[in-house]
C-alpha positions in Angstrom: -22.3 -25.6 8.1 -19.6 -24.1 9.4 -16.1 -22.8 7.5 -13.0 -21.4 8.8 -12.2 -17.6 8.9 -10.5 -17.7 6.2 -12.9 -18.3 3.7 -14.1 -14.5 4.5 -10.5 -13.6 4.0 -10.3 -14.6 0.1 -13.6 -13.4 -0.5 -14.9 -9.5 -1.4 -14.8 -7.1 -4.2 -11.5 -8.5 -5.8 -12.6 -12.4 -5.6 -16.2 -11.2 -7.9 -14.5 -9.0 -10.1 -14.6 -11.7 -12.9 -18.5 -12.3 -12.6 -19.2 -10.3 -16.2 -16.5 -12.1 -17.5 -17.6 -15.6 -16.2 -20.9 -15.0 -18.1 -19.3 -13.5 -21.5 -17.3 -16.8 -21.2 -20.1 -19.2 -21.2 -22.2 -17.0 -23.9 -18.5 -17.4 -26.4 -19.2 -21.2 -26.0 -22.0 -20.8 -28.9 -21.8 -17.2 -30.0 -18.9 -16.6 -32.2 -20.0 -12.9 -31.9 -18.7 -12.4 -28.4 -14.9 -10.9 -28.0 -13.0 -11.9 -24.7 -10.7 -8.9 -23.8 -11.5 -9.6 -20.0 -8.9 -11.6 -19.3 -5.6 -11.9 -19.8 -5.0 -15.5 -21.7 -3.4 -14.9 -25.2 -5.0 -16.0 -28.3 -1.7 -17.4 -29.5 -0.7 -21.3 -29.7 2.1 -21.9 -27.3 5.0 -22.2 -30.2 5.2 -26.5 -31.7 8.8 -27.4 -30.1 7.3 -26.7 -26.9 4.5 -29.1 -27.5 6.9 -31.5 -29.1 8.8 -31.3 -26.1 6.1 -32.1 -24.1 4.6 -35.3 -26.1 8.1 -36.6 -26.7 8.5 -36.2 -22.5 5.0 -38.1 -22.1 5.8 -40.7 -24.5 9.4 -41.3 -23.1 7.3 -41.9 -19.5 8.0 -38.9 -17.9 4.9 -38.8 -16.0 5.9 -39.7 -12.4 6.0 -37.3 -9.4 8.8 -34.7 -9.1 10.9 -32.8 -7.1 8.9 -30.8 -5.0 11.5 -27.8 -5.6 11.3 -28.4 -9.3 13.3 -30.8 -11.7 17.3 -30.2 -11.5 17.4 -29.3 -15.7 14.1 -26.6 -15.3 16.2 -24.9 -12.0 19.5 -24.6 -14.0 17.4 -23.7 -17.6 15.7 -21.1 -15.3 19.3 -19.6 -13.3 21.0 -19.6 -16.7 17.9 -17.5 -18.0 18.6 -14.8 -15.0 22.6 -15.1 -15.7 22.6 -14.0 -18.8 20.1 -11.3 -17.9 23.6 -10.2 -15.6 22.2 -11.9 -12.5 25.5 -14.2 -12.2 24.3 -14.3 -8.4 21.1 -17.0 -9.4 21.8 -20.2 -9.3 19.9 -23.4 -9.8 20.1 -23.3 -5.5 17.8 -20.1 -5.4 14.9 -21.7 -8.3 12.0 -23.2 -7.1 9.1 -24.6 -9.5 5.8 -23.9 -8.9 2.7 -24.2 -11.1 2.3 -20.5 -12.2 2.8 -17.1 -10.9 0.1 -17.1 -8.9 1.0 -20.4 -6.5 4.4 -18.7 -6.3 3.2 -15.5 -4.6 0.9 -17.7 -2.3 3.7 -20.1 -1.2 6.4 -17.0 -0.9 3.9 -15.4 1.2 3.2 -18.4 3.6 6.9 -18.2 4.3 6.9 -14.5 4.6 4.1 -13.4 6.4 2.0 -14.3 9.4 -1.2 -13.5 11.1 -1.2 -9.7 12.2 2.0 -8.6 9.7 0.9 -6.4 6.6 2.0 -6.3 3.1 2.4 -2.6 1.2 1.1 -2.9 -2.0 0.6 0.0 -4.5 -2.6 -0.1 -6.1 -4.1 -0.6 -8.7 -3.0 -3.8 -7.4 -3.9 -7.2 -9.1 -7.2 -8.6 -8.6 -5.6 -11.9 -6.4 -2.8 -10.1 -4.3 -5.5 -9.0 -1.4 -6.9 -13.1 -1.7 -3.7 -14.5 -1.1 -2.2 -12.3 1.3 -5.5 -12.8 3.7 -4.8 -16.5 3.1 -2.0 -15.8 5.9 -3.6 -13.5 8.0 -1.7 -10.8 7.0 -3.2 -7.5 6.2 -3.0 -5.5 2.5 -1.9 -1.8 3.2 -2.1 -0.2 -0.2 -0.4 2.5 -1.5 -2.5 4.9 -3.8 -1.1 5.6 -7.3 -3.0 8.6 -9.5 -3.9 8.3 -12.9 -3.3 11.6 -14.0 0.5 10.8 -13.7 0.8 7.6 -15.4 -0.1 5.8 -11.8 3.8 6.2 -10.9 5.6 5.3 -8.0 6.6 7.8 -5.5 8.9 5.8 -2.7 7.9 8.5 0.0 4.5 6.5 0.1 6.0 3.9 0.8 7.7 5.2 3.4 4.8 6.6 4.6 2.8 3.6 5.2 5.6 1.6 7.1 4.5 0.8 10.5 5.7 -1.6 12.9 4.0 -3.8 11.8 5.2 -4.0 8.3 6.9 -7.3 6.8 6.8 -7.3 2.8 6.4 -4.7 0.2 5.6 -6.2 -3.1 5.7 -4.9 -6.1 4.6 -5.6 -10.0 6.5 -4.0 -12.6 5.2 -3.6 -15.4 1.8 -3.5 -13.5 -1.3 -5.2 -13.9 -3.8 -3.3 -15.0 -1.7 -0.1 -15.6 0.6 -0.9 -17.9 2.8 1.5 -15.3 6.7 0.4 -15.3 9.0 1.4 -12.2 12.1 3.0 -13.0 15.3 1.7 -11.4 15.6 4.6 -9.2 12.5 4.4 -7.9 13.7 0.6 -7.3 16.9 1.6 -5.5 14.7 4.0 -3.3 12.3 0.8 -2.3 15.2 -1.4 -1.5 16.9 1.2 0.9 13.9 1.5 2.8 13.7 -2.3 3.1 17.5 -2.5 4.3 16.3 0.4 6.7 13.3 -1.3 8.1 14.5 -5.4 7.9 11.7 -5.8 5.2 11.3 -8.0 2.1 10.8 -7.0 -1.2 8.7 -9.3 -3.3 8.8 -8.9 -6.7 5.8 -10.0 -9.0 7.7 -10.0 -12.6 5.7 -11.9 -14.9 5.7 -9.5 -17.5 9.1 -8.0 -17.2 9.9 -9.4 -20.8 6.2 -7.5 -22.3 8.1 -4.4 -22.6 7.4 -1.4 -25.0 10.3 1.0 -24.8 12.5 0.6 -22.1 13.4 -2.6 -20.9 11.8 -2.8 -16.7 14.9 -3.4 -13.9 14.2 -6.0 -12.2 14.6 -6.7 -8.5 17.3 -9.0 -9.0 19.4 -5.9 -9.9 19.2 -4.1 -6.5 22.3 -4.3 -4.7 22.8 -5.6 -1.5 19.2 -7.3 -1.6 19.9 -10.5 -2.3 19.0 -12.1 1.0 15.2 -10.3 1.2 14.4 -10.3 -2.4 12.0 -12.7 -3.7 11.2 -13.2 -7.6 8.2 -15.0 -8.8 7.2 -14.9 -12.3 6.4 -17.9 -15.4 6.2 -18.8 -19.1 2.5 -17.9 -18.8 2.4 -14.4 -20.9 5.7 -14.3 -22.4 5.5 -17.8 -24.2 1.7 -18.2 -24.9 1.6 -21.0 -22.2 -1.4 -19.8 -20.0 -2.6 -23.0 -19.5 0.6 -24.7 -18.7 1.0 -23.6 -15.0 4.7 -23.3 -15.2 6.3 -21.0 -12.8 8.7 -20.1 -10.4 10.4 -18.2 -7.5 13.8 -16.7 -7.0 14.6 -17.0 -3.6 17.3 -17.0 -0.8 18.5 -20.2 -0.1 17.3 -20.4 3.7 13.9 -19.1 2.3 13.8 -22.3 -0.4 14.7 -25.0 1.9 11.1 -23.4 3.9 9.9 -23.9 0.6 10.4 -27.2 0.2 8.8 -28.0 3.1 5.8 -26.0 2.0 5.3 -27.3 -0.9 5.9 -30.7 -0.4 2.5 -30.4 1.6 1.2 -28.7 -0.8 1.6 -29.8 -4.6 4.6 -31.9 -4.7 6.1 -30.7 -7.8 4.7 -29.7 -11.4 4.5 -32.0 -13.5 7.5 -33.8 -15.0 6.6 -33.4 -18.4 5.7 -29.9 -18.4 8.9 -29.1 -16.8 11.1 -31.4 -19.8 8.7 -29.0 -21.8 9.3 -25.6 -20.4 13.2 -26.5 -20.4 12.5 -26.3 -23.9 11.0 -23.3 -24.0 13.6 -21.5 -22.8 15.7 -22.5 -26.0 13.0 -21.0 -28.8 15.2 -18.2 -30.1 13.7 -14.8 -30.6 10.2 -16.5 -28.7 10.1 -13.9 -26.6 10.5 -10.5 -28.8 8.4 -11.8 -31.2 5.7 -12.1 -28.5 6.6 -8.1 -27.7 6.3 -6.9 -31.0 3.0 -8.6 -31.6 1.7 -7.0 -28.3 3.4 -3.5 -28.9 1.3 -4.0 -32.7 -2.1 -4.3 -30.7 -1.3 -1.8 -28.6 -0.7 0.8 -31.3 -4.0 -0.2 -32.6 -6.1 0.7 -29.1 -4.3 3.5 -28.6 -4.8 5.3 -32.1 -8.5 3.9 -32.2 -9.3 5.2 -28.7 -7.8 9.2 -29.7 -10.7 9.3 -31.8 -13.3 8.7 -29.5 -15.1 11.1 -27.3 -15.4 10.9 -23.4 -13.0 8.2 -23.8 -9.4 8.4 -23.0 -7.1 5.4 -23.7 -3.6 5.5 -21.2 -0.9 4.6 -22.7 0.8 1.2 -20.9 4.6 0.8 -20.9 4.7 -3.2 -20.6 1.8 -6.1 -20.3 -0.9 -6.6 -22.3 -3.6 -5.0 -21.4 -4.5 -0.8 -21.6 -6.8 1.2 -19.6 -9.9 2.7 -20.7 -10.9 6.0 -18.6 -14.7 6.5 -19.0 -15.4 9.1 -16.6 -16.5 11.3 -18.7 -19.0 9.4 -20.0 -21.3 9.6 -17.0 -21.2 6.0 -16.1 -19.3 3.7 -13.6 -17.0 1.5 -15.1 -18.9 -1.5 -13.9 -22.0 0.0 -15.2 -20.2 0.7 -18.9 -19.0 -2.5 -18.9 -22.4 -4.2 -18.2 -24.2 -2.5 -20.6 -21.6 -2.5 -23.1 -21.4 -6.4 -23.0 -25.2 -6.6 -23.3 -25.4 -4.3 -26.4 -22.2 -5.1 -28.6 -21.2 -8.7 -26.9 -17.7 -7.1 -25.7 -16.5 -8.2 -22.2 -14.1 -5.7 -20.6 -13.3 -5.8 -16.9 -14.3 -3.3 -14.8 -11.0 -2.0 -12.9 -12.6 -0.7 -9.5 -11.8 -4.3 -7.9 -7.8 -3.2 -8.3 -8.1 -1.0 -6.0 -9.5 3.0 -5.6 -7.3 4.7 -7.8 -8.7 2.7 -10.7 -12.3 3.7 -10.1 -13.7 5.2 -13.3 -11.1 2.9 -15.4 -11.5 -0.2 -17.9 -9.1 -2.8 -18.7 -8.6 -3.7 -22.1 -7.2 -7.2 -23.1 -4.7 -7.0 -26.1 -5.2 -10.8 -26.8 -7.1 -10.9 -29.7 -5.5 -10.3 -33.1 -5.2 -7.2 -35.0 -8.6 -7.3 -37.2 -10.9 -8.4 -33.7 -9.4 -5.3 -31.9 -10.5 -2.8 -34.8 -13.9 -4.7 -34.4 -14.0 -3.8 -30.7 -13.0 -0.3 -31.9 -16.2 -0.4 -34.1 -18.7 -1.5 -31.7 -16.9 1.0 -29.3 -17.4 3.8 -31.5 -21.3 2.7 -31.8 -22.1 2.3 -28.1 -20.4 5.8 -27.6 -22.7 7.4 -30.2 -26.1 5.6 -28.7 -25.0 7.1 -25.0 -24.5 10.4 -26.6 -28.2 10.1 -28.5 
């Protein structure tokens, strides 16, 4: 049989990075023993009004098609979110809906990007970005961050990997896997070298709000970039609503009415019901920080945990809701470590290497189990270390 090119062009290292995972998955189906900390889906119930919201919408017979942009009350629920973040310049005009993150970076960069343009991309990048950007044709150019400085930005690699050919630079702040936050300076420095070059900046900002000391800029804050930035980000992490699929971008009005087309070959609209529900959403006071400060809890749990261990050195992440495990120093690769510490303690981690080079060596650590699970990890952590050292 034969396929089109492009099915060669989602495929490689990043497209099987979630094989261990996929097995650990369907071993948890009837084995209570195995912990999940591959993936990041949180273990908490999206919060009861949402739901409400939802059933109420189903009930009242909200389940016809929508506006392929997005229903008008989500796209004001979601300007007014940015507004009173300061971003007076979002309006309901610039909000498109899409069904997660992820289908917002795809369609953004069918509209960006073409055949024979490249994306710069620091990396460790997330597993997808290299998927969706070869869904276009255009070409990842990635941008190495080190580990032994907190995988930072420096803006002068950027600059260096600008060719002619050079269309987009995205970026992911906090990162997945890192944890890594960019500071607004580094921002500013990004956003002059897309005014110099005629570039556009998109933004991946899903876990802007997953914050555990300073509070991440977003690119909505650049100035002068309002007309080649693009935001995409969702409820998914923030409000426990994985499963949802409700996203969206921040765009340019030219740049959505492309968008419209787009998608109205594509999806058509999320559904009406989840959008009456994720209107809602928006409206749970303190949702949100209580979501950080259950994350920042776990985190402080790894991290203390981890200084105990030897050969083992556990980075400490910014924002998200994951951390990363170096184990260099215990000899093994980290898809070998986490092979054979899934087959002796029942613990699936995912091996970094598919985000990119400058993750080799490195683990990424869920936080989305509760408190008592993650010391458990700890424990069988502590014992695999031991039978490597005997």
């Amino acid at each position: 049989m034969r396929f089109s090119p492009l099915v060669e062009r989602i495929a490689g290292e990043a497209a099987s990075a979630w094989r261990l995972h996929s097995r650990a998955s369907k071993a948890a189906r009837h084995d209570p023993e195995v912990i999940l900390l591959s993936v990041g889906d949180p273990d908490l119930d999206t919060p009861k009004p949402i739901v409400d919201s939802l059933i109420q919408s189903v009930q009242a017979g909200r389940t016809h098609y929508a506006s392929a942009l997005g229903e008008p009350d989500l796209r004001e629920a979601v300007a007014k979110h940015y507004q009173s973040k300061g971003f007076s310049q979002v309006t309901a005009k610039n909000v498109v809906i899409v069904p997660g993150t992820q289908n917002g970076l795809f369609a953004a960069a069918m509209c960006l990007v073409a055949a024979g343009d490249e994306i710069i991309i620091p990396e460790p990048m997330y597993v997808t970005y290299p998927g969706f950007v070869g869904s276009t044709g255009a070409s990842v150019v990635s941008v190495s961050l080190k580990a032994d400085n907190g995988f930072s930005l420096h803006p002068e690699d950027i600059a260096n990997a600008i060719t002619a050919k050079t269309r987009a630079i995205l970026l992911n702040s906090p990162n997945n896997p890192t944890g890594a936050v960019i500071p607004k300076e580094t921002l500013e420095e990004v956003a002059e070298l897309c005014k110099k070059h005629d570039l556009w900046l998109l933004s991946d900002e899903v876990y802007l709000d997953l914050y555990y000391d300073q509070m991440p800029t977003s690119a909505l804050a650049l100035n002068n970039m309002t007309e080649r930035t693009v935001v995409v980000s969702s409820l998914s992490k923030s409000h426990a609503m994985t499963g949802w699929r409700l996203g969206w971008i921040i765009a340019p009005e030219p740049l959505v009415a492309h968008l419209s087309n787009l998608l109205s070959s594509m999806m058509y609209g999320a559904s009406m019901f989840i959008q009456d529900a994720a209107v809602t959403a928006f409206e749970v006071p303190n949702l949100v920080a209580e979501m950080r400060e259950i994350y920042r809890s776990r985190r402080g749990v790894m991290i203390e945990r981890c200084k105990a261990m030897p050969d083992l050195t556990c980075l400490e992440p910014q924002g998200g809701m994951f951390v990363m495990l170096d184990v260099r120093q215990t000899g093994l690769s980290a898809s070998e470590f986490a092979e054979r510490f899934y087959d002796a303690e029942k613990v699936s981690l995912l091996s970094a290497d598919a985000f990119g080079p400058s993750a080799k060596g490195f683990l990424r650590v869920s936080l989305c189990v509760n408190e008592a699970k993650l010391h458990e990890v700890c424990d069988r952590l502590e014992r695999f270390l031991r039978s490597l050292d005997a």
